[in-house]
N, C-alpha and C positions, 0 to 999 in steps of 0.2 A: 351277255354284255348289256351295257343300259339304253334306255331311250336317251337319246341327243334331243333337247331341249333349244329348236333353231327359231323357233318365236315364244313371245311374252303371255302366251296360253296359261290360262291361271292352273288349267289343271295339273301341268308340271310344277307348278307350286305344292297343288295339293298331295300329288303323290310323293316328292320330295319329304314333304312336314310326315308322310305314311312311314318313312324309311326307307321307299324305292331309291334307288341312285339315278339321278339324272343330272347327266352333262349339260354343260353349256359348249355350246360349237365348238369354243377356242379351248375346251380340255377335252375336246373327242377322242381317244385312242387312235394314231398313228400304228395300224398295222398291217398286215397280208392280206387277212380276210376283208371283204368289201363290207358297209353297211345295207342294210336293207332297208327299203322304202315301201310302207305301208298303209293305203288309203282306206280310209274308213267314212264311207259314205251311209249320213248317218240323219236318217227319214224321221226320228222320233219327234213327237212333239215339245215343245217350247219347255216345258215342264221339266222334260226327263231328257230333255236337249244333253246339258253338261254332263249328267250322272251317267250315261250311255256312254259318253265320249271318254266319259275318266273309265269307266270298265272296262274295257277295250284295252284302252291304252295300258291300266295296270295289267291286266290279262295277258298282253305278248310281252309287256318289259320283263314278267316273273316267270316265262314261260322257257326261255332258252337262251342259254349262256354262248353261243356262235355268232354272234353279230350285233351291230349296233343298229336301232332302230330310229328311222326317222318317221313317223307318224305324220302323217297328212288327211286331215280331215276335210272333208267338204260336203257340203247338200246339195238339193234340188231348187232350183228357184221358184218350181212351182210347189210347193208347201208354204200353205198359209204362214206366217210368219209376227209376233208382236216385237213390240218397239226395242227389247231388252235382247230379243235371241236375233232381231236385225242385226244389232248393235253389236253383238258377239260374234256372230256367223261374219259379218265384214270386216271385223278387227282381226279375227284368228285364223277363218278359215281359207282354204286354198277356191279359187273356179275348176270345175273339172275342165274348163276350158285351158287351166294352168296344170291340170292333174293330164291329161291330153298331151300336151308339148312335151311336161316333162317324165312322161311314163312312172308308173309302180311294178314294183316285182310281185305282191298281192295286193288283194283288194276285200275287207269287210265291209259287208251290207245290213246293217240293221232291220232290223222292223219300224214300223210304223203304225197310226193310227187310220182306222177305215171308216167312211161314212157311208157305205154303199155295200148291197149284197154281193157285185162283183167285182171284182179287183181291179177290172179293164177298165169301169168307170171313174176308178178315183184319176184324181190329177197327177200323180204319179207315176202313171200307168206309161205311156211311153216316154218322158225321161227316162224312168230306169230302165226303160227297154234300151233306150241308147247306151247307157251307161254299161249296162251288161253284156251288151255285141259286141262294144270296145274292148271288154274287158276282154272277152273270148278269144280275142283276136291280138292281145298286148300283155296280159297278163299271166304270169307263171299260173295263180289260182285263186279261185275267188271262194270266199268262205260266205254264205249267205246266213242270216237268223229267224230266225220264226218266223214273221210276216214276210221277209224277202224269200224264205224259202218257199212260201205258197206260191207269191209271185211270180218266181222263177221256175216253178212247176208247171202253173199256167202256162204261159207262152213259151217255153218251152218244149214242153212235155203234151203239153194240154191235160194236162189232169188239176181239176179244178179241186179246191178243198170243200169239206162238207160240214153245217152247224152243227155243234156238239150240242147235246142235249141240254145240257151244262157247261157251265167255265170249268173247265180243266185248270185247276190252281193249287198249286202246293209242291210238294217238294216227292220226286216218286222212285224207286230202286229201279235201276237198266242193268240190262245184261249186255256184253258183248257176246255177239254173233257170229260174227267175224273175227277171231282171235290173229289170225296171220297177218292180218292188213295193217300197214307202216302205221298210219293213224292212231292205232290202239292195243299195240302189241306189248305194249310194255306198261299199261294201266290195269289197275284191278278190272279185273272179270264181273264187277258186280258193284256200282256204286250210283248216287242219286245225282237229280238234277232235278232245277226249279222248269214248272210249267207254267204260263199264265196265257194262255189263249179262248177263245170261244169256239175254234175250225180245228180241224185235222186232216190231214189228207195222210190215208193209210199205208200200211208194208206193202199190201196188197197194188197199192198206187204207183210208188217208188219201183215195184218189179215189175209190174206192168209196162213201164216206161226206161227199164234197160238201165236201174240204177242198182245199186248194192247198199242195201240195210246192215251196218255196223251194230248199231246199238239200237235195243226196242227195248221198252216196258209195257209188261202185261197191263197194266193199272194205265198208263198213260201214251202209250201208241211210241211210231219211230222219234229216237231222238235226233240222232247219228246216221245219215247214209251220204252216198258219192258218187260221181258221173260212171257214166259207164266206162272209162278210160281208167279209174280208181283212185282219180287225183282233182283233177282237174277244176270242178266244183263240188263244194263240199256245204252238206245242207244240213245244219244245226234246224229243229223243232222246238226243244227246250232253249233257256236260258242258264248254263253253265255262266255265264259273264257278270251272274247277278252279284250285289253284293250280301253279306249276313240280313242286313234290315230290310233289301228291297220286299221281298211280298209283306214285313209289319208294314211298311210304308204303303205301300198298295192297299193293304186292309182298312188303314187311317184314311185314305184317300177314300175309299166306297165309304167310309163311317162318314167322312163330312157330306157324302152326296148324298146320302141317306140323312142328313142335319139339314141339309136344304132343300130337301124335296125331291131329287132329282131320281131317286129310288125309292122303289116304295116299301120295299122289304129291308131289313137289317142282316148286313153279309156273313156269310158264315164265314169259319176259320179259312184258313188254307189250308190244304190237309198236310199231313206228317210233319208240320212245323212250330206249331206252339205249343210246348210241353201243358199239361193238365193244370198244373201252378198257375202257370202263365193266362190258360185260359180263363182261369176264374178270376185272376185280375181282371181282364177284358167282359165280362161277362156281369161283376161289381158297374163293373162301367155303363153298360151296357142300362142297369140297371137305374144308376144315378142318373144316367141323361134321361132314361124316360121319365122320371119323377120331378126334373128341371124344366123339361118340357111339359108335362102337365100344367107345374105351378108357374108358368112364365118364367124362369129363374135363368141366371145368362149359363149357357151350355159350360159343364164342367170341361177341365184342359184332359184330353187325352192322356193316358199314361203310358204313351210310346219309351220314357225313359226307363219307367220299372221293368219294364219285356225286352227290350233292345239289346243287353248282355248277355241275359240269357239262353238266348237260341244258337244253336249249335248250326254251323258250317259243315255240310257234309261231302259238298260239291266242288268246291274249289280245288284241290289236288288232281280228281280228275282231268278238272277242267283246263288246269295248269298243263297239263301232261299231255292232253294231244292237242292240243292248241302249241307245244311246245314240238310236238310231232311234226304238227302241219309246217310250224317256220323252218324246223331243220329241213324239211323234204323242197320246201320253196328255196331255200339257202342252196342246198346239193345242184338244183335244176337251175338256178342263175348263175351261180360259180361256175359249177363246173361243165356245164352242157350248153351254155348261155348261145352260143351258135346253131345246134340243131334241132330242125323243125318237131313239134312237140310230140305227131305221132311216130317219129323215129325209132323203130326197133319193135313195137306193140308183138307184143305176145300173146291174143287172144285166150290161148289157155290157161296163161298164165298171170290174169287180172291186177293181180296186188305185187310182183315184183317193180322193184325200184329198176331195174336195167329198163324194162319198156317205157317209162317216162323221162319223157325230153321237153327242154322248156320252149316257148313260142319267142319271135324275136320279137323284139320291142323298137 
């Protein structure tokens, strides 16, 4: 069923003009099944503010046909903040202090931007520790993303994440590990996902700390793993939620910091994602600005348009599909269990069965 569109959020515009279906309140589906309420607390910076919030949101409206979604987005107040995503964030978004009173059935957690070698020190750092007790304690499941899954392994787990040698960036094959587990049992056994981090925190970390590894790539570390209950939290590494252009658009992004100084080197590709073609237009390019800059000449326009159709989508069906997993399993534990306590029936033996998960009261 579609997202219900209950404020003037331009992104329901946007997905709308996309071809997604989205209601307005007053033609919501009158039926048995209840909707579901989904808070997306969303750390990104100002830039990738909207674009994060429209992925998302396309992400679960295409993901499962069981329910109507009402999407609630909110932040942290303590993230720096300019005058246009103020402006946005208090027109559209919800206060957790309003996500609070009026409960969610799940809750996504984005990533964020870091200035600091450890997590504890950014200003983040307990907000979302609050945000995430509550959830523990109200929430059927929280899906975390990249930086919030470091996060939330920190304090947690205490397993801190480690600098890569390198930025991990590009597009890389995962396997599933875990074939039986509800999450992934009905997706290919083998398909990719966007990376773009500088940390990792290993398999080796995740099991140490009494979690279970769904998905790893040899090439790019865990994507995919889950609480030790096998529901409960669920910790994305990669970015499944990107769209076709995000890493062009990231690579445009380091090419203008590298136009203004801000980098000293000129970025390499992302890996397994811009066909050979495609590179040597960027690579022409690459060419033209340093001879513009040489001669003083005003910096040539990027040719994000000639690469931008090009590139192949490899990730999305995946992504669609257990992200489509997770709302049917949140959907099953609200409807129908919505009274008892969450570790109700646990079967230690038997980790990934759907009888031992029961949803928490709200």
């Amino acid at each position: 069923m579609p997202i219900v569109a209950h404020n003037d959020l331009p992104t329901f515009d946007r997905l709308r003009n996309e071809g997604q279906t989205i209601l307005e309140p007053g033609r919501a589906l009158h039926q048995t099944i209840r909707e579901l309420h989904i808070g997306v607390l969303n750390m990104m910076p100002d830039a990738a503010l909207a674009a994060t919030e429209r992925q998302f949101f396309r992400l679960v409206g295409e993901s499962n046909p069981i329910a109507q979604f009402y999407m609630h987005p909110f932040t942290l107040a303590e993230l720096p903040r300019g005058e246009q995503a103020s402006t946005h964030i208090e027109r559209y978004y919800d206060s957790f202090e309003q996500i609070r009173t009026e409960g969610l059935d799940a809750l996504i957690i984005t990533g964020a931007n870091v200035t600091h070698p450890d997590l504890s020190q950014e200003s983040f750092w307990e907000p979302l520790r609050i945000v995430f007790d509550w959830a523990q304690e109200n929430v059927t499941s929280v899906l975390c993303s990249c930086l919030a899954t470091h996060a939330a392994m920190q304090f947690q787990h205490g397993q801190k994440r480690h600098a890569l040698p390198a930025k991990r960036w590009g597009v890389f094959p995962h396997t599933v590990i875990q074939p039986t587990h509800p999450l992934v049992n009905d997706v290919n056994t083998q398909f990719d996902v966007p990376h773009s981090r500088y940390n990792n925190i290993s398999a080796a970390q995740f099991q140490e700390a009494g979690l279970h590894v769904l998905v790893e790539s040899e090439e790019a570390g865990v994507h995919l793993a889950v609480s030790a209950d096998g529901f409960r939290v669920v910790y994305f590494q990669g970015h499944p939620e990107y769209d076709t252009v995000s890493l062009l658009k990231e690579y445009k992004r380091e090419v203008q910091h590298f136009i203004a100084g801000e980098r000293d080197d000129y970025p390499p590709f992302p890996e397994n994602y811009i066909k050979p073609r495609d590179q040597a237009i960027l690579n022409e390019y690459q060419q033209r600005l340093n001879a513009a800059r040489t001669a003083g000449d005003a910096v040539p326009e990027f040719p994000e348009q000639l690469v931008a159709g090009r590139i192949d989508n490899t990730w999305h069906d995946a992504a669609e599909g257990i992200v489509g997993n997770w709302i049917g399993l949140v959907y099953q534990l609200t409807h129908e269990q919505r009274n008892l306590p969450f570790m109700d029936g646990v079967d230690p033996q038997n980790p990934f069965a759907l009888d031992w998960i029961s949803s928490p009261g709200k």
